[in-house]
KEFI-716627 format. One record per residue: residue in one letter; x, y, z of N, C-alpha, C, CB in turn. Coordinates in steps of 0.05 Angstrom, whole numbers. Glycine has a CB too. Example, Ala and Ser with C-alpha at 12.3 -4.5 7.8 and 13.67 -1.06 7.14 Angstrom:
// KEFI-716627
+-------+--------+--------+--------+--------+--------+--------+--------+--------+--------+--------+--------+--------+
: rokol :    n.x :    n.y :    n.z :   ca.x :   ca.y :   ca.z :    c.x :    c.y :    c.z :   cb.x :   cb.y :   cb.z :
+-------+--------+--------+--------+--------+--------+--------+--------+--------+--------+--------+--------+--------+
:     A :    264 :   -114 :    156 :    246 :    -90 :    156 :    264 :    -66 :    156 :    226 :    -89 :    181 :
:     S :    257 :    -45 :    142 :    273 :    -21 :    143 :    258 :      1 :    157 :    282 :    -12 :    114 :
+-------+--------+--------+--------+--------+--------+--------+--------+--------+--------+--------+--------+--------+
This chain:
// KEFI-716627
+-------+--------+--------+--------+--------+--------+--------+--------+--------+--------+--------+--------+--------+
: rokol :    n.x :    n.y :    n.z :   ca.x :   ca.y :   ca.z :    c.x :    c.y :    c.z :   cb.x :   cb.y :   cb.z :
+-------+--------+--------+--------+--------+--------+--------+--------+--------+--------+--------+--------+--------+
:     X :     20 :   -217 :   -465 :     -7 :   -210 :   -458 :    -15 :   -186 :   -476 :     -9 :   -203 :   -429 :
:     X :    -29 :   -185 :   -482 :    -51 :   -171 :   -499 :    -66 :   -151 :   -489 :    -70 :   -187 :   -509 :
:     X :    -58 :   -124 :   -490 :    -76 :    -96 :   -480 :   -100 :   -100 :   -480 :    -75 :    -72 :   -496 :
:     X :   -118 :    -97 :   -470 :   -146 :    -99 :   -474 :   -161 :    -69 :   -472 :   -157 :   -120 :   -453 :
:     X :   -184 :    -70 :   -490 :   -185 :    -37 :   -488 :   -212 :    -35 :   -472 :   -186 :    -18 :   -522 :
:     X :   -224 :    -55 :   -462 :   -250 :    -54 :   -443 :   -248 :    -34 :   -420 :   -257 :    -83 :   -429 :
:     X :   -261 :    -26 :   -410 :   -246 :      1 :   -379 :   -260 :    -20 :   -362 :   -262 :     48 :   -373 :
:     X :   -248 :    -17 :   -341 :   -256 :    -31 :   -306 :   -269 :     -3 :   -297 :   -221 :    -43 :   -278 :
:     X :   -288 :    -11 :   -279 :   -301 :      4 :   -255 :   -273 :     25 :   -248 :   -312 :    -22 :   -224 :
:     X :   -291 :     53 :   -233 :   -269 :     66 :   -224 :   -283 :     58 :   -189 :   -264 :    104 :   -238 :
:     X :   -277 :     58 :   -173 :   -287 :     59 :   -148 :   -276 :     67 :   -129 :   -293 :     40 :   -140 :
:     X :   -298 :     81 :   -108 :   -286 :     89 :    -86 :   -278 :     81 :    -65 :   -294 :     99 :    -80 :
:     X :   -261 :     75 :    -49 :   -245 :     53 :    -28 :   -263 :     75 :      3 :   -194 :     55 :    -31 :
:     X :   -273 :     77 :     20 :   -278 :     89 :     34 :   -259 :     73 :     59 :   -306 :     95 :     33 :
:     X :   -246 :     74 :     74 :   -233 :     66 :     98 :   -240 :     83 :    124 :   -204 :     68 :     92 :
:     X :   -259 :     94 :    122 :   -268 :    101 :    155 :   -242 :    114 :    169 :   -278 :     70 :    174 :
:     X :   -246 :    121 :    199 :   -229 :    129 :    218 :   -204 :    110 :    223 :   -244 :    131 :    242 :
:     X :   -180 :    126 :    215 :   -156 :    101 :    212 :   -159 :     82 :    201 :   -146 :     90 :    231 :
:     X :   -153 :     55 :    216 :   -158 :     28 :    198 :   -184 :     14 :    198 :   -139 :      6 :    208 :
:     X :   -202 :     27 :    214 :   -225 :     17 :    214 :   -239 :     10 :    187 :   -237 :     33 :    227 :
:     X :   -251 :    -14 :    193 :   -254 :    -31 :    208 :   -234 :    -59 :    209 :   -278 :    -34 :    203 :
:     X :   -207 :    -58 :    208 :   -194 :    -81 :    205 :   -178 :    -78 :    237 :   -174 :    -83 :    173 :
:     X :   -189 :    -61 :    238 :   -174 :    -59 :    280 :   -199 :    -62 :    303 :   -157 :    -16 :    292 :
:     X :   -210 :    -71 :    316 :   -223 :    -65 :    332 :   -212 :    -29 :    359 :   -223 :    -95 :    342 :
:     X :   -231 :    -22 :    356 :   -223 :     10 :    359 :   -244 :     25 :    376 :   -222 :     25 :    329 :
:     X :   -267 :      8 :    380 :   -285 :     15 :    405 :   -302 :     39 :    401 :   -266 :     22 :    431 :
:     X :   -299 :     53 :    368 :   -333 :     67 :    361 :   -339 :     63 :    333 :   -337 :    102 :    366 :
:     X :   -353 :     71 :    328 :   -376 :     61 :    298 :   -398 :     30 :    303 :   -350 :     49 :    265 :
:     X :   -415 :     26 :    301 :   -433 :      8 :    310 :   -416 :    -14 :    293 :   -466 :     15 :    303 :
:     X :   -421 :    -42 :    316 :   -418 :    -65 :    295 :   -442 :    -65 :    269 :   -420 :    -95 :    312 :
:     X :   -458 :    -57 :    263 :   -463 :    -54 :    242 :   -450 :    -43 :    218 :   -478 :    -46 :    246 :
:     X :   -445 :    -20 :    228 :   -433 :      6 :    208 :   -405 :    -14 :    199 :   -423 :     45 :    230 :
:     X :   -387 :    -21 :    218 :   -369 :    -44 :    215 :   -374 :    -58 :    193 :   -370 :    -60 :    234 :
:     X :   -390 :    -82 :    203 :   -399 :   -104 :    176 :   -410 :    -91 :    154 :   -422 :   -126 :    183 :
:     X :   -421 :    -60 :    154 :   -429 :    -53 :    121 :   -407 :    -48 :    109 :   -448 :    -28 :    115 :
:     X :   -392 :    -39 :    123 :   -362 :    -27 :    123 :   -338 :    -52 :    100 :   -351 :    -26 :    165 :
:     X :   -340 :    -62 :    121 :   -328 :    -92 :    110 :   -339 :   -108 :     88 :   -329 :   -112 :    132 :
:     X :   -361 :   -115 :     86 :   -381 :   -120 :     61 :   -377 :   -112 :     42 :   -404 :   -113 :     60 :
:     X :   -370 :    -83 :     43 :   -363 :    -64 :     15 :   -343 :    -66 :      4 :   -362 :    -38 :     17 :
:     X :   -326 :    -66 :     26 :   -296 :    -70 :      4 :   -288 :   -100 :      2 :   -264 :    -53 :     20 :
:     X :   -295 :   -120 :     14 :   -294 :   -153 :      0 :   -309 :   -153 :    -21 :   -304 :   -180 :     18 :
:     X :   -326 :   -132 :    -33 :   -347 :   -135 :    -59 :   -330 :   -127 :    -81 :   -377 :   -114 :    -58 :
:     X :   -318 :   -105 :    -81 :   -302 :    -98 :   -100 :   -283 :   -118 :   -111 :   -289 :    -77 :    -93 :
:     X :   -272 :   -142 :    -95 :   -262 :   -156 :   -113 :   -274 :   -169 :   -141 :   -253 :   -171 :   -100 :
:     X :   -305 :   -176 :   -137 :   -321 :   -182 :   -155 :   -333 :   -164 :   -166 :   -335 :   -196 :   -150 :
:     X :   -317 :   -139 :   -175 :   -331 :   -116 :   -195 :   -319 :   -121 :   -217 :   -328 :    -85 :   -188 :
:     X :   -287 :   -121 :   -230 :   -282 :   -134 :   -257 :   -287 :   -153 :   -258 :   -263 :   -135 :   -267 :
:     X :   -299 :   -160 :   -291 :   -297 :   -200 :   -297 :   -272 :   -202 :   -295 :   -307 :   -219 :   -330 :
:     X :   -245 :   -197 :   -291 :   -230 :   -205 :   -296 :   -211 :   -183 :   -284 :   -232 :   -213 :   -318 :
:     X :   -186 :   -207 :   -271 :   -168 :   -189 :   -247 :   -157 :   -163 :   -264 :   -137 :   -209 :   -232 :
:     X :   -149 :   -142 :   -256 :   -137 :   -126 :   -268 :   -110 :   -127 :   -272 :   -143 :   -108 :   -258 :
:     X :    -89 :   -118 :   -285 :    -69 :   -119 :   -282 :    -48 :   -117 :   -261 :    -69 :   -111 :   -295 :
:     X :    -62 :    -79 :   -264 :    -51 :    -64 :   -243 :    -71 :    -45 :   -229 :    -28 :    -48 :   -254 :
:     X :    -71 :    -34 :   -218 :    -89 :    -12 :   -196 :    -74 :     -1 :   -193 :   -102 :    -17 :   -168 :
:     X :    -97 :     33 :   -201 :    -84 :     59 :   -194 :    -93 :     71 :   -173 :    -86 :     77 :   -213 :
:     X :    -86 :     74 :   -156 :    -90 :     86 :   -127 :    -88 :    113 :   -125 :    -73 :     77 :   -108 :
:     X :   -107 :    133 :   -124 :   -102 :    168 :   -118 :   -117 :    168 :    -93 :   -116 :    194 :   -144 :
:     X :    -95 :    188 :    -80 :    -99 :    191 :    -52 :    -96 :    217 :    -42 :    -82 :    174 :    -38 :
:     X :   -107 :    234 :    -31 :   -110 :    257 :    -24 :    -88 :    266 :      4 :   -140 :    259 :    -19 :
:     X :    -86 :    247 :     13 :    -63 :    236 :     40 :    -37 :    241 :     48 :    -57 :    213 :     39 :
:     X :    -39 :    235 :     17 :      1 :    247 :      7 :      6 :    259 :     -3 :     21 :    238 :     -4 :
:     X :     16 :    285 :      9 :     24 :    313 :     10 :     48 :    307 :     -9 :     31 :    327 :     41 :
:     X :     51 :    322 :    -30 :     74 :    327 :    -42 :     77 :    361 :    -49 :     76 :    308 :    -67 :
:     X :     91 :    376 :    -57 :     96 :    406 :    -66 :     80 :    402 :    -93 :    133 :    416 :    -70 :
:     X :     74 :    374 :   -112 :     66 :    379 :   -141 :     61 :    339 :   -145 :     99 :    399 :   -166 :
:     X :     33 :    334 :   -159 :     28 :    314 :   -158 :     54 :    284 :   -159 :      8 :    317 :   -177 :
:     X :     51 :    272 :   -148 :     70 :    252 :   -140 :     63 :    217 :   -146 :     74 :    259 :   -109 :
:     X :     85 :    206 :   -160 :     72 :    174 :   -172 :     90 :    159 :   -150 :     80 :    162 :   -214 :
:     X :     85 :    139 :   -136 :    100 :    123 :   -115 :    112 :     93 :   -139 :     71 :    113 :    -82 :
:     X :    133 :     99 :   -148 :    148 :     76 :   -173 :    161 :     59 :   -167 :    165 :     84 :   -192 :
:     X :    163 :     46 :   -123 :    183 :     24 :   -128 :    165 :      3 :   -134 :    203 :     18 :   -105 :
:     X :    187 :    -17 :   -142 :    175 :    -50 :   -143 :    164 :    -62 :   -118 :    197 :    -71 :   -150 :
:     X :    165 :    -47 :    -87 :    153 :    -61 :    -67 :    146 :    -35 :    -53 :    171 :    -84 :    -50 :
:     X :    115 :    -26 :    -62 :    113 :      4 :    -48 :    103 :     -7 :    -21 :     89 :     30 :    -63 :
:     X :    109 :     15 :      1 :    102 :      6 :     24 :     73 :     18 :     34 :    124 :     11 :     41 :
:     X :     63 :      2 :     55 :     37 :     15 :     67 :     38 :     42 :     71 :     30 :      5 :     93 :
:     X :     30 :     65 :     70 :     36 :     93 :     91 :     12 :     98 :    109 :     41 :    125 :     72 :
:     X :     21 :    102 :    133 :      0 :    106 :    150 :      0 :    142 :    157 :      4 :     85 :    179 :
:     X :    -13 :    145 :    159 :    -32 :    174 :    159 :    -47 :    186 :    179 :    -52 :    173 :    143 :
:     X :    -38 :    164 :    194 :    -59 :    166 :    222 :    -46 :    158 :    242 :    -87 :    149 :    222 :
:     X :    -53 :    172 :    273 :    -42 :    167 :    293 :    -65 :    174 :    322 :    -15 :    182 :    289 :
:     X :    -56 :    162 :    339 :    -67 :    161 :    359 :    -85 :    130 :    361 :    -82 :    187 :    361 :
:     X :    -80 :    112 :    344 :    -93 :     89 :    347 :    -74 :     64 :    363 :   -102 :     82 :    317 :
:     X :    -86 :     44 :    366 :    -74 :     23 :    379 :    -49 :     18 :    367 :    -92 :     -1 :    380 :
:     X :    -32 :     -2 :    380 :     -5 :     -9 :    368 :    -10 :    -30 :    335 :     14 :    -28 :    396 :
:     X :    -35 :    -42 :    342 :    -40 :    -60 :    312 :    -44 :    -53 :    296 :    -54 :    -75 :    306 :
:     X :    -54 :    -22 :    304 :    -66 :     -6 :    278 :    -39 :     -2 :    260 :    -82 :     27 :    288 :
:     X :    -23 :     -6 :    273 :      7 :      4 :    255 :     26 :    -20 :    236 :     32 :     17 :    281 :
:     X :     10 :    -49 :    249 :     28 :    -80 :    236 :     11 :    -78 :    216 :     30 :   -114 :    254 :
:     X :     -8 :    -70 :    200 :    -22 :    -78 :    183 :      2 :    -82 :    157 :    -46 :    -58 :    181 :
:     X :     -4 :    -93 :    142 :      8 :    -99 :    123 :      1 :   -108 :     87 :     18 :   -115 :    135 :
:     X :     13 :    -98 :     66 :     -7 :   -106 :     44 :     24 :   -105 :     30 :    -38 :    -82 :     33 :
:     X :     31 :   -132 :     22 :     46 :   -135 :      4 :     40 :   -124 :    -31 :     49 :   -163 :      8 :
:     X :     42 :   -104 :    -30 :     34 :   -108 :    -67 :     50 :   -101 :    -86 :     11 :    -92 :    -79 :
:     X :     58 :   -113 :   -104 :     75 :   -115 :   -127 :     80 :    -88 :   -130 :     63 :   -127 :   -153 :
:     X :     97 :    -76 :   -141 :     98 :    -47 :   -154 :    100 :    -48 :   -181 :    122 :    -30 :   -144 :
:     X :    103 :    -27 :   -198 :    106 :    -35 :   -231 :    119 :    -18 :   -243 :     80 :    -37 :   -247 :
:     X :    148 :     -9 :   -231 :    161 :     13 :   -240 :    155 :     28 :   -264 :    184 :      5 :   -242 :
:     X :    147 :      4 :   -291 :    154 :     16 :   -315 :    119 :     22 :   -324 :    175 :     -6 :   -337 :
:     X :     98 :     16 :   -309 :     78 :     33 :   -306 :     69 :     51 :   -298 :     69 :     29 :   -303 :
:     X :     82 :     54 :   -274 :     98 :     76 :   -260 :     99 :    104 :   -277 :    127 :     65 :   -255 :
:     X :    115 :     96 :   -281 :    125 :    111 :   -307 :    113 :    127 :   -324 :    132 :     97 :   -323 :
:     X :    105 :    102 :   -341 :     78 :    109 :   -360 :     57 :    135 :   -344 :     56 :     74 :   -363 :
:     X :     49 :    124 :   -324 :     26 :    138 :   -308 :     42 :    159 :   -309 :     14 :    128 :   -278 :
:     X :     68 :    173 :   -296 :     85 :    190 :   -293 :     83 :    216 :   -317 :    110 :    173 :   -292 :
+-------+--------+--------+--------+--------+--------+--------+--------+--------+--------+--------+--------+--------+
């Protein structure tokens, strides 16, 4: 595969209070919800073309000095508590890329 030197969108992921809206959680209007949800199924149709990899910066995770997460199967981290028990099965399988990792590193 062939580097490409075009840049992708940078975008902002907004996720609301805990997992909202992928939990039912009993505040924010079903509206606010569905704008909610709308927004981030849009971003898949912001590159013409899938990205390789995604860089994720997150304000969330506390380290002593900026920190790159480099396994091959990084896991969810949740950040939040006091929500329902489903709020916690959520799940997102995603590839890791050690040796981009790296690079980024």
């Amino acid at each position: 595969m062939t580097p490409s030197t075009s840049r992708l969108p940078v975008v902002f992921l907004p996720h609301g209070g805990g997992p909202w809206p992928f939990v039912k959680l009993g505040f924010g209007s079903e509206a606010e919800q569905a704008e909610l949800a709308a927004h981030l199924r849009s971003v898949h149709d912001l590159p013409p073309t899938p990205p390789r990899a995604l860089l994720v910066i997150s304000a969330h995770w506390e380290e002593p000095q900026p920190t790159v997460m480099n396994g091959a199967a990084p896991p969810l981290l949740f950040d939040y508590y006091g929500f329902p028990p489903e709020s916690y099965q959520l799940t997102w399988p995603a590839p890791g890329d050690p040796g981009l990792a790296a690079r980024v590193q």
